[in-house]
N, C-alpha and C positions, 0 to 999 in steps of 0.2 A: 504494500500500500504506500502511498504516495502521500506527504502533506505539505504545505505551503505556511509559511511563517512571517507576519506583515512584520518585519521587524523597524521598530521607530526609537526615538529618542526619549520620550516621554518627558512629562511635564507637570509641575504642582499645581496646578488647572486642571484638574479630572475632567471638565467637557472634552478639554485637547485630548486625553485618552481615551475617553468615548467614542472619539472621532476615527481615531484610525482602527479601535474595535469594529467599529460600524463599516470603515473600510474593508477587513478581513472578511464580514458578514456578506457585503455586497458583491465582493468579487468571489467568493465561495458559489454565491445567487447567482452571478453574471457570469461565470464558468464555467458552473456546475462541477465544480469540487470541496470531493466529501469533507475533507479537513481542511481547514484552514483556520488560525489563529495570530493573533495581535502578540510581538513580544514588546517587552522595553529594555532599552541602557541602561537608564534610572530615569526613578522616578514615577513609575507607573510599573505595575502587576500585569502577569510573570513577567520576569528577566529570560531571556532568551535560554539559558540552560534549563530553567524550569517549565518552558515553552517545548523545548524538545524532548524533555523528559516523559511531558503531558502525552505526546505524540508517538514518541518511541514505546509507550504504555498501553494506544492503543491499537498498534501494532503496524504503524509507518517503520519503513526499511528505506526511504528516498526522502527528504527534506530539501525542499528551496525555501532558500531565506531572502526576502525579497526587500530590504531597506528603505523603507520609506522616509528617505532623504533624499534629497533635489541635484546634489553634486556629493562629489568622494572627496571630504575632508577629513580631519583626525578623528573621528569617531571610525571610520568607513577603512581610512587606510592605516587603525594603529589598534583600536577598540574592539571590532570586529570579525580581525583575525586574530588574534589573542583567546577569544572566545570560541573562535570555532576550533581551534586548536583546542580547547578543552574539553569542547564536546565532543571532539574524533578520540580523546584518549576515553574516556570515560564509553564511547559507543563506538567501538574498532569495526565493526561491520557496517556501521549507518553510515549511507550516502550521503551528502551534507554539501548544500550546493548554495553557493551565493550570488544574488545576479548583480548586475549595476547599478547606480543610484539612477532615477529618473532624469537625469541629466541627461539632453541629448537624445530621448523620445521624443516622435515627432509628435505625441499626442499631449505634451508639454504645451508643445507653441499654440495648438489648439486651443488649450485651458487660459494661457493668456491671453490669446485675443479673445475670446468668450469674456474673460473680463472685463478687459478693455474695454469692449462694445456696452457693456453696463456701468 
């Protein structure tokens, strides 16, 4: 089984964690896949190893961890792999897959100008 991991920054503003909860929620609806959950760096429940834990429990063997951060700065290029590095020691068989930061989707500039216009 397969699961996907909205992984963010989190923030002492519980709506902001709400929000990319509700992100996991929609794109689980909008893809139609069976797992998918919200991690956090800090500041917001679970933390990414308790996130894969959750996942490796119910019996994912493949994880994409998808960053819901906009560019790759020190969390992305120093935080990030440090952790996945821990979760490979801790799950030596779990596939554990990171993608890019939204930087550079072309469905980025989409969301901008949708803005813009409003």
């Amino acid at each position: 089984m397969s699961a996907i991991i909205v992984f963010a920054h989190g923030s002492r503003i519980e709506s902001a964690n709400d929000a990319v909860r509700k992100a996991a929620v929609d794109l689980a609806r909008a893809g139609g896949f069976p797992v998918v959950e919200a991690a956090f760096l800090e500041l917001g429940k679970p933390d990414l190893a308790s996130a894969v834990a959750s996942v490796v429990s119910n019996g994912a063997r493949h994880v994409t961890v998808i960053p819901y951060f906009l560019t790759l700065g020190l969390h992305l290029e120093r935080d990030l792999p440090r952790l996945i590095d821990g979760i490979a020691t801790v799950y030596p068989d779990l596939d554990i897959r990171v993608t890019p930061p939204l930087d550079g989707h072309p469905a980025l500039i989409e969301a901008l100008l949708d803005r813009a216009k409003h």
